[in-house]
N, CA, C and O atoms as a printed pandas DataFrame, in Angstrom:
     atom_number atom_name residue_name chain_id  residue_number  x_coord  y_coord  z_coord
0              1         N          UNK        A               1  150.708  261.012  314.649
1              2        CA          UNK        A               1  152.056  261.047  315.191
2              3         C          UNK        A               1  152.513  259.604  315.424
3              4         O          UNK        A               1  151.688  258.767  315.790
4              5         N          UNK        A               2  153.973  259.239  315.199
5              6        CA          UNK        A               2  154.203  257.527  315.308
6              7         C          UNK        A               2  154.640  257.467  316.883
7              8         O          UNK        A               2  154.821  258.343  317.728
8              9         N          UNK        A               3  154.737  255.909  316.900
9             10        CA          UNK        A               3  154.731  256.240  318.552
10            11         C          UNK        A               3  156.011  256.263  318.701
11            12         O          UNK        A               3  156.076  255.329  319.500
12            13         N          UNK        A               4  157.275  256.650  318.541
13            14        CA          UNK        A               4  158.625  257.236  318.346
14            15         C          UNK        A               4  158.884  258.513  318.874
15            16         O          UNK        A               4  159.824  258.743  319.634
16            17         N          UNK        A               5  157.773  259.651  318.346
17            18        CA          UNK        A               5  157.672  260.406  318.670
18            19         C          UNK        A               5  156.575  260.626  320.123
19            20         O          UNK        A               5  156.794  261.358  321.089
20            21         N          UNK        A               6  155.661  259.952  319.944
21            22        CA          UNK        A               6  155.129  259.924  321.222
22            23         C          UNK        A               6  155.706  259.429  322.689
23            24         O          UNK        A               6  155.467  259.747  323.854
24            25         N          UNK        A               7  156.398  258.692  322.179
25            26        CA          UNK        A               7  157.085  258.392  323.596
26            27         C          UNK        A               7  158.292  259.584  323.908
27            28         O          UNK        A               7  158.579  259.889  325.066
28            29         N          UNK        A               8  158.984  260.238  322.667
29            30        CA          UNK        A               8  159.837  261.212  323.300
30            31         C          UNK        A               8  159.370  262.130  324.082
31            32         O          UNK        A               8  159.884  262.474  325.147
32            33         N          UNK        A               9  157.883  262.786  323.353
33            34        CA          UNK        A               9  157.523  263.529  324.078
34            35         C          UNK        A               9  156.319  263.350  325.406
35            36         O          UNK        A               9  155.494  264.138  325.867
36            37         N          UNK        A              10  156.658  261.995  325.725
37            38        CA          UNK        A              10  155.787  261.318  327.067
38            39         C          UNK        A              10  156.541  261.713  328.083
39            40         O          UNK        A              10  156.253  262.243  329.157
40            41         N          UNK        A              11  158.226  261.162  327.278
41            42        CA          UNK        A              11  159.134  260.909  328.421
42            43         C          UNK        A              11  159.637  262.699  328.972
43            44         O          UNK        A              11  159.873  263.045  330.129
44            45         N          UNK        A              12  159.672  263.384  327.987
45            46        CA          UNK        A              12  159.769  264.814  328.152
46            47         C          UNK        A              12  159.071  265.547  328.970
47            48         O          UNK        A              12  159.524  266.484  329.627
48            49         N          UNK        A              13  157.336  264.951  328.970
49            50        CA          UNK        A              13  156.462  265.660  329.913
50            51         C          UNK        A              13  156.673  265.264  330.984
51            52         O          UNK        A              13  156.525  266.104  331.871
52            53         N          UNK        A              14  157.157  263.686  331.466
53            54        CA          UNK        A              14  157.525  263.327  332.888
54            55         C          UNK        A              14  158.253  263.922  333.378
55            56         O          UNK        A              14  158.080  264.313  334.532
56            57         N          UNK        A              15  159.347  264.207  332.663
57            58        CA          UNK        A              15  160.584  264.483  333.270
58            59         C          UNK        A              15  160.465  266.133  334.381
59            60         O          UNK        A              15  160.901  266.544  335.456
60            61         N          UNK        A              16  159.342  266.737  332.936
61            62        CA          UNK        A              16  159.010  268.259  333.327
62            63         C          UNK        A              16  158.556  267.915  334.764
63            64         O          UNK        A              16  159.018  268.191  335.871
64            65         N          UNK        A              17  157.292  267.085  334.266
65            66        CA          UNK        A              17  156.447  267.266  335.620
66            67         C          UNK        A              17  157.267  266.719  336.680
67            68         O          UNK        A              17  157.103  267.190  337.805
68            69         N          UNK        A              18  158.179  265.743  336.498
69            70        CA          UNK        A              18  158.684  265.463  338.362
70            71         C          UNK        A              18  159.813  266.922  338.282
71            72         O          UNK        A              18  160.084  267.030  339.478
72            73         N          UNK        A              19  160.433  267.829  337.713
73            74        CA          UNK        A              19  161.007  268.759  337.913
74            75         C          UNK        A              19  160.003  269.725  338.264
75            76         O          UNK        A              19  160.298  270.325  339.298
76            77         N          UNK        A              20  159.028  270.037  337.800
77            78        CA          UNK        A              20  157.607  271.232  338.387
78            79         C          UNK        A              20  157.256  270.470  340.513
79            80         O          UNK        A              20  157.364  271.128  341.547
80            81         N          UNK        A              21  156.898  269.111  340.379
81            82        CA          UNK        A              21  157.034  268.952  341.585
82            83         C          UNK        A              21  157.658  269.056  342.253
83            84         O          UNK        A              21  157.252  269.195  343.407
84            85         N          UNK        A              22  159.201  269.059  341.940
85            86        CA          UNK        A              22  160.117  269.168  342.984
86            87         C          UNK        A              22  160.344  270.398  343.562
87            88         O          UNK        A              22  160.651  270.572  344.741
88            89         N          UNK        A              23  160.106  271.733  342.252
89            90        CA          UNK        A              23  160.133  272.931  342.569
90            91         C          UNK        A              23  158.902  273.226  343.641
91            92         O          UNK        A              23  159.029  274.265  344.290
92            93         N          UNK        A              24  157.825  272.491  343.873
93            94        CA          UNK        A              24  156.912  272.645  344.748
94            95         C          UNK        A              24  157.027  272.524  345.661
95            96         O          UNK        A              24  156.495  273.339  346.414
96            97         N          UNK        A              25  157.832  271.382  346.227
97            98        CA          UNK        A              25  158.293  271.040  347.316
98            99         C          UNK        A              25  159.203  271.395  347.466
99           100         O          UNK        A              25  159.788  270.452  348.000
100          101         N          UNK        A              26  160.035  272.379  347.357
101          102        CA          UNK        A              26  160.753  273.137  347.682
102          103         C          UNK        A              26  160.267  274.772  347.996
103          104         O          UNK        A              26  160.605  275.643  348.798
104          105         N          UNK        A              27  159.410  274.666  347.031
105          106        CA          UNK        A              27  159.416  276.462  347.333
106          107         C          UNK        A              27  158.026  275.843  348.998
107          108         O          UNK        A              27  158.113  276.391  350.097
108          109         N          UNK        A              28  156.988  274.736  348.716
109          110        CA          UNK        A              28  156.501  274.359  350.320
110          111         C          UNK        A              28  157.566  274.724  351.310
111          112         O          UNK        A              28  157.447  275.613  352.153
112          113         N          UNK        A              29  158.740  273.871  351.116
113          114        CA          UNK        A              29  159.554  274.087  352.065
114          115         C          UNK        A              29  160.261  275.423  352.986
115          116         O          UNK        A              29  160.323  275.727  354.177
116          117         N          UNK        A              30  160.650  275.893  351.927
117          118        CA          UNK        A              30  160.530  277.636  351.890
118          119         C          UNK        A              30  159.758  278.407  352.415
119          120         O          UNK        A              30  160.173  279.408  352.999
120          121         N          UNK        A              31  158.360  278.085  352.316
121          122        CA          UNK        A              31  157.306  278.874  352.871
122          123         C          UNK        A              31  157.185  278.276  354.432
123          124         O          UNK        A              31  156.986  279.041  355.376
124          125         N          UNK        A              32  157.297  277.131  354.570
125          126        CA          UNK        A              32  156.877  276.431  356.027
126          127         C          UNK        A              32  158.288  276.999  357.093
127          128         O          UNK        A              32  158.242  277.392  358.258
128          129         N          UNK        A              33  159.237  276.883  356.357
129          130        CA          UNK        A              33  160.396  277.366  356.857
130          131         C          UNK        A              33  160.193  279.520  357.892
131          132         O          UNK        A              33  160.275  280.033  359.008
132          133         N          UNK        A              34  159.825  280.012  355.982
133          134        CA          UNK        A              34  159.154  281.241  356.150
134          135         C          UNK        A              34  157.985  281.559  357.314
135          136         O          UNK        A              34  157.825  282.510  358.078
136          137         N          UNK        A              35  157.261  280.342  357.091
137          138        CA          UNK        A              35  156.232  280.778  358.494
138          139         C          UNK        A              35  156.763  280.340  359.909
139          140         O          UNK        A              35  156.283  280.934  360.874
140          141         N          UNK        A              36  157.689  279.377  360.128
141          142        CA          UNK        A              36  158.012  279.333  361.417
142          143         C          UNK        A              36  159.090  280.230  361.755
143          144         O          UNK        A              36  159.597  280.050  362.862
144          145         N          UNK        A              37  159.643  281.357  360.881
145          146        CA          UNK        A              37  160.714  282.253  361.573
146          147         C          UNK        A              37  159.774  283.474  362.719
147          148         O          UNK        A              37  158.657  283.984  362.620
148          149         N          UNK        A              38  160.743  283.571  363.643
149          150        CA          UNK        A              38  160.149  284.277  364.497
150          151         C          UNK        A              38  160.153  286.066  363.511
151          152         O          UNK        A              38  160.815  286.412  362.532
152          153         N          UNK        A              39  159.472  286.563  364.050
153          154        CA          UNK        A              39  158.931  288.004  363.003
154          155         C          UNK        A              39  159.944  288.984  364.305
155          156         O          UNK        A              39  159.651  289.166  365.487
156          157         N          UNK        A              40  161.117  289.452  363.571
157          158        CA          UNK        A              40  161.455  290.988  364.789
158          159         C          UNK        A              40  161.416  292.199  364.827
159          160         O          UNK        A              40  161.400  292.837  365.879
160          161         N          UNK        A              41  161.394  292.675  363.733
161          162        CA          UNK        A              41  160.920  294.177  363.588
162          163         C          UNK        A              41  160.350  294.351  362.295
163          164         O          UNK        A              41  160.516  293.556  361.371
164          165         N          UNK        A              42  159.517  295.643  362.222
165          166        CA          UNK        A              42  158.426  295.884  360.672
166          167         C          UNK        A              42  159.357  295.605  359.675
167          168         O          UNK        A              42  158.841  294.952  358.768
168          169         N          UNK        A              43  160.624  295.875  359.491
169          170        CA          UNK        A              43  161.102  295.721  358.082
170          171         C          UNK        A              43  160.998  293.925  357.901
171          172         O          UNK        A              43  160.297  293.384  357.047
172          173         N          UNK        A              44  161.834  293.211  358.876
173          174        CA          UNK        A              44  161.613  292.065  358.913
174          175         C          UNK        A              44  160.175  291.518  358.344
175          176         O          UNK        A              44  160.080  291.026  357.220
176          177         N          UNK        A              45  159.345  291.621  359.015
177          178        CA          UNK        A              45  157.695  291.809  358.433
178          179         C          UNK        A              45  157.313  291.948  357.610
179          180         O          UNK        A              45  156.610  291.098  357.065
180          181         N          UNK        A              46  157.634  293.309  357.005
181          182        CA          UNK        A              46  157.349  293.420  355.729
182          183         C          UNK        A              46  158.126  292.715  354.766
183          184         O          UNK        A              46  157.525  292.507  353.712
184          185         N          UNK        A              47  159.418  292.244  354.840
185          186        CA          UNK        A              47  160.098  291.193  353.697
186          187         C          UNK        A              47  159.504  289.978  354.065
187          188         O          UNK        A              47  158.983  289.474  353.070
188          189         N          UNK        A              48  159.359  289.288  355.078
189          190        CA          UNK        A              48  158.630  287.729  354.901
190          191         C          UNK        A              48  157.155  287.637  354.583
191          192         O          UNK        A              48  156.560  286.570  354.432
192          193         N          UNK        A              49  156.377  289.355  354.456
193          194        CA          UNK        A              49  154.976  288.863  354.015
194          195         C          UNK        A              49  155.246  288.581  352.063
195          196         O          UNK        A              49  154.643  287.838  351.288
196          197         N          UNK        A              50  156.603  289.713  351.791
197          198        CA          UNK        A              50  156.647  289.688  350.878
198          199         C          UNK        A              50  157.238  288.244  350.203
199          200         O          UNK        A              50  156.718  287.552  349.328
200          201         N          UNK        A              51  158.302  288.077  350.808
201          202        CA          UNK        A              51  158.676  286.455  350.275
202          203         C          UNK        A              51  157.429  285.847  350.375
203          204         O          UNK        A              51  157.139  285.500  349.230
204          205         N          UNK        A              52  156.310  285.456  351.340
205          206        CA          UNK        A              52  155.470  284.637  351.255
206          207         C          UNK        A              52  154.394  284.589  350.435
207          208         O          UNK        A              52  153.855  283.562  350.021
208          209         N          UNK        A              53  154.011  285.975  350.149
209          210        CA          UNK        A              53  153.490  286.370  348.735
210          211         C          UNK        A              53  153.616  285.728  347.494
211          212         O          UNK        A              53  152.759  285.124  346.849
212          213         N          UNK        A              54  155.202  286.011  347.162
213          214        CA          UNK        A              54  156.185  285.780  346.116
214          215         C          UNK        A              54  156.101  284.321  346.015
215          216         O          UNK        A              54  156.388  283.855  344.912
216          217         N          UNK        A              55  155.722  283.404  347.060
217          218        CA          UNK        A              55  156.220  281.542  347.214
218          219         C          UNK        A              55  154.793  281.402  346.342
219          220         O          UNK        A              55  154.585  281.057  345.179
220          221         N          UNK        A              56  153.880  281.837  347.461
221          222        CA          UNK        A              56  152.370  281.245  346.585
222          223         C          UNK        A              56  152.506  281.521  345.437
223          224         O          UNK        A              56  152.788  280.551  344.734
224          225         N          UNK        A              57  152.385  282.879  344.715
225          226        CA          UNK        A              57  152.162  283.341  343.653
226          227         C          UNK        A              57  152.972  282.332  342.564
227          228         O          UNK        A              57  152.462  281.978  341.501
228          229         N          UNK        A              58  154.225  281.957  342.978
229          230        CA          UNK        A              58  155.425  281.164  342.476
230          231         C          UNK        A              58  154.238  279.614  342.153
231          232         O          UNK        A              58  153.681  279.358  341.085
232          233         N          UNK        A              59  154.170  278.983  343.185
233          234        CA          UNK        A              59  153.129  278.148  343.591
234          235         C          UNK        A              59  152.286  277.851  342.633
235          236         O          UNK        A              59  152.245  276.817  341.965
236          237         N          UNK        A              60  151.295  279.216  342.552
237          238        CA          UNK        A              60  150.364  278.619  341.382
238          239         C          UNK        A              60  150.433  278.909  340.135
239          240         O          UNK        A              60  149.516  278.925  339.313
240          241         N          UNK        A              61  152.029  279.246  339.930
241          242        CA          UNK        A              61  152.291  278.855  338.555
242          243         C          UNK        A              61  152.508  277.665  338.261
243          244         O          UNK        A              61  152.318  277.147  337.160
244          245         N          UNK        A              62  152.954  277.117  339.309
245          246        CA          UNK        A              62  153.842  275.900  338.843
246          247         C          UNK        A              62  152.787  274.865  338.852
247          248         O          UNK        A              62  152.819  273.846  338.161
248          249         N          UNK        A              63  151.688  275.247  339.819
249          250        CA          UNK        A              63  150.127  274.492  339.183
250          251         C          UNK        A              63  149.676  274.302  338.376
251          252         O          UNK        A              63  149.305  273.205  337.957
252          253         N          UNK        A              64  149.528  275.763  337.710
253          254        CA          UNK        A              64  149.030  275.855  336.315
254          255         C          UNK        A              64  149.773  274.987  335.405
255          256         O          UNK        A              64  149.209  274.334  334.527
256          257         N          UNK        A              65  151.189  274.972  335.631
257          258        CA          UNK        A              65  152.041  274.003  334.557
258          259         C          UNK        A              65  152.037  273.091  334.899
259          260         O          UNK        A              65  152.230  272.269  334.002
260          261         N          UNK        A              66  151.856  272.534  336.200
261          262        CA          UNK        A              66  151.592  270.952  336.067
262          263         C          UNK        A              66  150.556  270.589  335.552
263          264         O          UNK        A              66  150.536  269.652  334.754
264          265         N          UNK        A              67  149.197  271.441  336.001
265          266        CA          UNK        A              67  147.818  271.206  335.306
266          267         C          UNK        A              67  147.769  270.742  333.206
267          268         O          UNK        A              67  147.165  269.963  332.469
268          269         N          UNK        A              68  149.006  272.015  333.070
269          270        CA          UNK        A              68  148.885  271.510  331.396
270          271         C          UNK        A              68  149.689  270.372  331.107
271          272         O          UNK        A              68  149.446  269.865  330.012
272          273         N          UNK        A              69  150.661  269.781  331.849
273          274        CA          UNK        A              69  151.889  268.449  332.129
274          275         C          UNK        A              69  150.758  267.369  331.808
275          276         O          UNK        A              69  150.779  266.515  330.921
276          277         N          UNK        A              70  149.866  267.599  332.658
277          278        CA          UNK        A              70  148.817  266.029  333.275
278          279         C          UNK        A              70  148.237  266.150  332.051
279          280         O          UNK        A              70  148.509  265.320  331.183
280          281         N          UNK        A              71  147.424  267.113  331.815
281          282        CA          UNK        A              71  146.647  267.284  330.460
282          283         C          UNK        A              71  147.276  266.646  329.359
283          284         O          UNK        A              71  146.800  265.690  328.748
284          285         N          UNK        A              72  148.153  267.097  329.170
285          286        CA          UNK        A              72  148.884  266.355  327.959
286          287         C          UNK        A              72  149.011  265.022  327.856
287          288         O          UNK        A              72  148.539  264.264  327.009
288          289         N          UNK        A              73  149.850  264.746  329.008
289          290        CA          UNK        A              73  149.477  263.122  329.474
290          291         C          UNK        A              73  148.582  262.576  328.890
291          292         O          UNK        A              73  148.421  261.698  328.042
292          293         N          UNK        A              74  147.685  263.643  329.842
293          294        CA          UNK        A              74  146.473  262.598  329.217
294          295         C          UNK        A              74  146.026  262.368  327.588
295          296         O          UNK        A              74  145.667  261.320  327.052
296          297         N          UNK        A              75  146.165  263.602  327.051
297          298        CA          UNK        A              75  145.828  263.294  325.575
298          299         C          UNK        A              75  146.614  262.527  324.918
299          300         O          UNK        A              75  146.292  262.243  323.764
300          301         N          UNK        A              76  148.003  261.926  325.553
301          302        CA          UNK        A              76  149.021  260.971  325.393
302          303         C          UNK        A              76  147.724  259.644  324.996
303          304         O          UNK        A              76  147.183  259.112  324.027
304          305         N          UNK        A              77  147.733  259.614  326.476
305          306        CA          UNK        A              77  147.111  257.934  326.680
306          307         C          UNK        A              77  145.588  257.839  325.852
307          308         O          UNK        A              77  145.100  256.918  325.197
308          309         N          UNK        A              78  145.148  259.007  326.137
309          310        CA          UNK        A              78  143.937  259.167  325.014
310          311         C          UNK        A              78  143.861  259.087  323.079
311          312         O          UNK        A              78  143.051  258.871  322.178
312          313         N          UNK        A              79  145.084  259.374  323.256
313          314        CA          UNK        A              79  145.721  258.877  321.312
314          315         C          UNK        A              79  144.751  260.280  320.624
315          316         O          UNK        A              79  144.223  260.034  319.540
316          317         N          UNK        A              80  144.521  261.667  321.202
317          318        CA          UNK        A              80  144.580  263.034  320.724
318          319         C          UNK        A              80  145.787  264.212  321.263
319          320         O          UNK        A              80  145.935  265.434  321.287
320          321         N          UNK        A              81  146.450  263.075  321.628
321          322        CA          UNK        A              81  148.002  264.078  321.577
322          323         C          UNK        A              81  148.889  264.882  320.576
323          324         O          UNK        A              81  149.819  264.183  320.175
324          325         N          UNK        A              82  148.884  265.733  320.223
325          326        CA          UNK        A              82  149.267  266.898  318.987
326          327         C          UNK        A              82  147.835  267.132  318.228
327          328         O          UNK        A              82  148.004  267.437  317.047
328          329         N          UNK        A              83  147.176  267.096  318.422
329          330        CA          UNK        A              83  145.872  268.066  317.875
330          331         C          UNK        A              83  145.575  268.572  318.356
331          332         O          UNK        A              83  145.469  268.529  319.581
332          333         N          UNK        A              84  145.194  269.546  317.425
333          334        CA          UNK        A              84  144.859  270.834  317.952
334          335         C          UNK        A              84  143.554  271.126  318.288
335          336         O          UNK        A              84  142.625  271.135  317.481
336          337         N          UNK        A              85  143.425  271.491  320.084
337          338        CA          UNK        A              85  142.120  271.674  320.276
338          339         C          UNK        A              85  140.771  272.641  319.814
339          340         O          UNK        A              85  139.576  272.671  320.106
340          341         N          UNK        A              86  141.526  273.270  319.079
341          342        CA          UNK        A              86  140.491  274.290  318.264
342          343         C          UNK        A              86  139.887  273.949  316.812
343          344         O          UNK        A              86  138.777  274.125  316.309
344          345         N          UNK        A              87  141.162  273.352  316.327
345          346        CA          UNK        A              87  140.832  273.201  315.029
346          347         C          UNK        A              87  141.047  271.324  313.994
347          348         O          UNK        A              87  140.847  270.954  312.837
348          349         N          UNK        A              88  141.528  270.685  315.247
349          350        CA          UNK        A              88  141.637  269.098  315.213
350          351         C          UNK        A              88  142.805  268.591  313.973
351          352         O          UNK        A              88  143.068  267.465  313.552
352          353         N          UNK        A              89  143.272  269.740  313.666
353          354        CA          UNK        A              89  144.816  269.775  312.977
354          355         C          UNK        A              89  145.952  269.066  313.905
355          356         O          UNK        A              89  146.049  269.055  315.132
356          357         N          UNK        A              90  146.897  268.394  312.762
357          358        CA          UNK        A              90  148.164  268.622  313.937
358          359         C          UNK        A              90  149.030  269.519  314.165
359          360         O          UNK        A              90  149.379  270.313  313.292
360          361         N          UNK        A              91  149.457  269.521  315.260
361          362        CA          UNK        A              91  150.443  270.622  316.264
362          363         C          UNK        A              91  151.517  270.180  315.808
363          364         O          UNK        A              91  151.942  269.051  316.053
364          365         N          UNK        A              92  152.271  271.305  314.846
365          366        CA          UNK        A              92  153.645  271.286  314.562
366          367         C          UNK        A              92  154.513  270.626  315.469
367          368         O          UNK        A              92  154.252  270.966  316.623
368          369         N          UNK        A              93  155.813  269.492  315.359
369          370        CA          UNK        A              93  156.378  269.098  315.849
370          371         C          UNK        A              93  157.168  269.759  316.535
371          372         O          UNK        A              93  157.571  269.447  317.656
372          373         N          UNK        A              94  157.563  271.116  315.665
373          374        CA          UNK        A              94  158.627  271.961  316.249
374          375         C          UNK        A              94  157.793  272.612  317.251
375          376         O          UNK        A              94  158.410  272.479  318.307
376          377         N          UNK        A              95  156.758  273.218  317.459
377          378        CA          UNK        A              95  155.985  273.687  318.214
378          379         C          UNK        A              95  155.661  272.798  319.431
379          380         O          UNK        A              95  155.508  273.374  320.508
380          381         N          UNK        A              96  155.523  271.286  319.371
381          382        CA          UNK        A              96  155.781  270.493  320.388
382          383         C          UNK        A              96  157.233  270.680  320.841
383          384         O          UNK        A              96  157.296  271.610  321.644
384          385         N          UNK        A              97  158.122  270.254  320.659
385          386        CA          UNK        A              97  159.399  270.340  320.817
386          387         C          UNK        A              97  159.746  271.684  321.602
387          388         O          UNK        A              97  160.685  271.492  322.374
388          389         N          UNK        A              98  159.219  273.098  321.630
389          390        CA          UNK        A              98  159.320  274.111  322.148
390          391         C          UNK        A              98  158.766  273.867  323.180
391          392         O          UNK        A              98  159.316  273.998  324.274
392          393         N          UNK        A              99  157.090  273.306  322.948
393          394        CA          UNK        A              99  156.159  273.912  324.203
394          395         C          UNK        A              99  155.098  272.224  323.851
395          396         O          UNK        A              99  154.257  272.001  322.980
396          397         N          UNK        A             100  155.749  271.167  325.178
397          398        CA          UNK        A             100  155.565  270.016  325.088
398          399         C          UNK        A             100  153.893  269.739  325.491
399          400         O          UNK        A             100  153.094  268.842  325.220
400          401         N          UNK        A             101  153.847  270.674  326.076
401          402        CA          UNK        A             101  151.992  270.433  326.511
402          403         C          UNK        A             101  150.865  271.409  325.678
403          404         O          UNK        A             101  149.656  271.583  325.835
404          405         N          UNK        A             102  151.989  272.029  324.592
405          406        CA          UNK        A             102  150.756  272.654  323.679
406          407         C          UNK        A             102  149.175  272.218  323.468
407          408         O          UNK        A             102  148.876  271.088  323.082
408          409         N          UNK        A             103  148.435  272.989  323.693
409          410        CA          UNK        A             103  147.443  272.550  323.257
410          411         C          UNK        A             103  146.872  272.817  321.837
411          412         O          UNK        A             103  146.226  272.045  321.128
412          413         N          UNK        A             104  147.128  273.652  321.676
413          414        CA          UNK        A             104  146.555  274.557  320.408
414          415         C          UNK        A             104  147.987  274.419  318.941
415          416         O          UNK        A             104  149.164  274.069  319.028
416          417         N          UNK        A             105  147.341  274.772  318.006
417          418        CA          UNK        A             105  148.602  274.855  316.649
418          419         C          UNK        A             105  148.996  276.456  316.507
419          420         O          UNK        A             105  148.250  277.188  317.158
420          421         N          UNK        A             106  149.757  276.940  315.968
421          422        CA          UNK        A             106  150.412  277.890  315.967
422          423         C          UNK        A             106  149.206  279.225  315.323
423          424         O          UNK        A             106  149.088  280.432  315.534
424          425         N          UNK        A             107  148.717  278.549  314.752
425          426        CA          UNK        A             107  147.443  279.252  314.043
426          427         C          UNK        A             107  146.544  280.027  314.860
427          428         O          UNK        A             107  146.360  281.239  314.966
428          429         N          UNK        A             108  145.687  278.341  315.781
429          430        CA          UNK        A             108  144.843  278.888  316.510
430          431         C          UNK        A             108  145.591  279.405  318.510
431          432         O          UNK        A             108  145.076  279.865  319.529
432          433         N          UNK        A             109  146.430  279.136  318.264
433          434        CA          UNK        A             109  147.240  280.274  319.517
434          435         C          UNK        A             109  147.368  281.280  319.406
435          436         O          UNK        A             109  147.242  282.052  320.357
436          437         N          UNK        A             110  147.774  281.801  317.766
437          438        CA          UNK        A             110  147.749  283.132  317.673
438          439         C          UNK        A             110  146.256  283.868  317.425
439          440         O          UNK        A             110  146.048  285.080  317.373
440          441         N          UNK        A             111  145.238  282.734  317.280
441          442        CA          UNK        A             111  143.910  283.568  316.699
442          443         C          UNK        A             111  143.185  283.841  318.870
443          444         O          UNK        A             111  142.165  284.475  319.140
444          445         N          UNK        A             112  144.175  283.095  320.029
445          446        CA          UNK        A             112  143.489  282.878  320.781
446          447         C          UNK        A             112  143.607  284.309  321.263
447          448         O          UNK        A             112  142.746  285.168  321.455
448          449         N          UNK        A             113  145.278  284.313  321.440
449          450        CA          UNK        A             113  145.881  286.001  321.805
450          451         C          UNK        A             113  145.439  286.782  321.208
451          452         O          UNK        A             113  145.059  287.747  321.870
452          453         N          UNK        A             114  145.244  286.854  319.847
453          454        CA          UNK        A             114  144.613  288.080  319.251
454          455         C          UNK        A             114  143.268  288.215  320.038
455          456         O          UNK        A             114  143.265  289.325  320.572
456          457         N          UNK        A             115  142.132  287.528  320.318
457          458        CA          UNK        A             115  141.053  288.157  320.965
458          459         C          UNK        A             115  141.328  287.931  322.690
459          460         O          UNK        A             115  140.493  288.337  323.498
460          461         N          UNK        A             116  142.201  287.453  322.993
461          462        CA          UNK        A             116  142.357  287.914  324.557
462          463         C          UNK        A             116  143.167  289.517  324.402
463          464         O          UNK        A             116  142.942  290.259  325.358
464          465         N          UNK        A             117  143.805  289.924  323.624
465          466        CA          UNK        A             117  144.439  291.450  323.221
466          467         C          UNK        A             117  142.956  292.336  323.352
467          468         O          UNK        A             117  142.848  293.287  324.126
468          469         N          UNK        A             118  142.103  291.972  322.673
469          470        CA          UNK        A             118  140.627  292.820  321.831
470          471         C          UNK        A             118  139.907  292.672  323.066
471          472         O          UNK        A             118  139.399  293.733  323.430
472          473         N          UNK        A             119  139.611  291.251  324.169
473          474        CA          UNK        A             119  138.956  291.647  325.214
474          475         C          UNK        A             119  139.561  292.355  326.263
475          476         O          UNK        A             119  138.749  293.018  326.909
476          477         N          UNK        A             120  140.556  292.420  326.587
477          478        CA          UNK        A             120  141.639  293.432  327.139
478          479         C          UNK        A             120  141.142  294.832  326.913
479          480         O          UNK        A             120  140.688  295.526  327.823
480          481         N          UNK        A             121  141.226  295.143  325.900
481          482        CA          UNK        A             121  141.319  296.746  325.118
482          483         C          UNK        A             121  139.407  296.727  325.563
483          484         O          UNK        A             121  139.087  297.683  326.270
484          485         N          UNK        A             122  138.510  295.971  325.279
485          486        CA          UNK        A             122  137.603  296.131  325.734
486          487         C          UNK        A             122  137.160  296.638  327.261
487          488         O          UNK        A             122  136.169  297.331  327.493
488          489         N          UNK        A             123  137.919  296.244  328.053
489          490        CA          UNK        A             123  136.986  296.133  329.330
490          491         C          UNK        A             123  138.062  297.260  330.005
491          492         O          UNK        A             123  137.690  297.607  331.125
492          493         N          UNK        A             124  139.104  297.791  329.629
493          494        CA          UNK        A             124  139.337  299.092  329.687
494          495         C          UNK        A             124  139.069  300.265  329.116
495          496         O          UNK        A             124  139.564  301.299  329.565
């Protein structure tokens, strides 16, 4: 990949990741907010366990996507950025361009889902 393209998609993953943080610190905010309301009756109760549910769960998505943000990064600065970790091909541009922290090529993403489908169907 030339570094033209590497820097677009450097500057692309930053941008994500300070937008994934900010959503963190906000939905934090939300929740800290959520835990200091005083609780007044069960329905009340039962909607702020549920919002607070809903924040984490929210939460460690946005982990998980920062987790693949940094990753990428890193294979930035590491100079294995767009190869593919399965098969050491490169990762379609357009496929970067969709999904900037890809790890995998279109190939072996679909060969990954196909056996997460088959262990699925297995263990039911």
């Amino acid at each position: 990949m030339n570094q033209k393209s590497l820097k677009k998609f450097k500057d692309v993953l930053v941008k994500e990741k300070q937008e994934v943080m900010e959503e963190l610190l906000q939905e934090n905010e939300s929740y800290n907010s959520l835990k200091e309301q005083e609780e007044v009756d069960i329905l009340d109760v039962a909607f702020q366990a549920y919002e607070k549910q809903l924040l984490v769960g929210l939460s460690q998505n946005e982990k998980n996507r920062l987790e693949r943000i940094n990753a990428a990064l890193k294979r930035i600065q590491e100079g294995t950025y767009g190869q593919c970790a399965d098969c050491g091909c490169d990762i379609e541009e357009n496929r970067l361009d969709a999904i900037p922290h890809a790890l995998r090529c279109v190939k072996c993403s679909a060969k990954q889902e196909e056996e997460k489908k088959k262990l699925k169907t297995t263990e039911q």
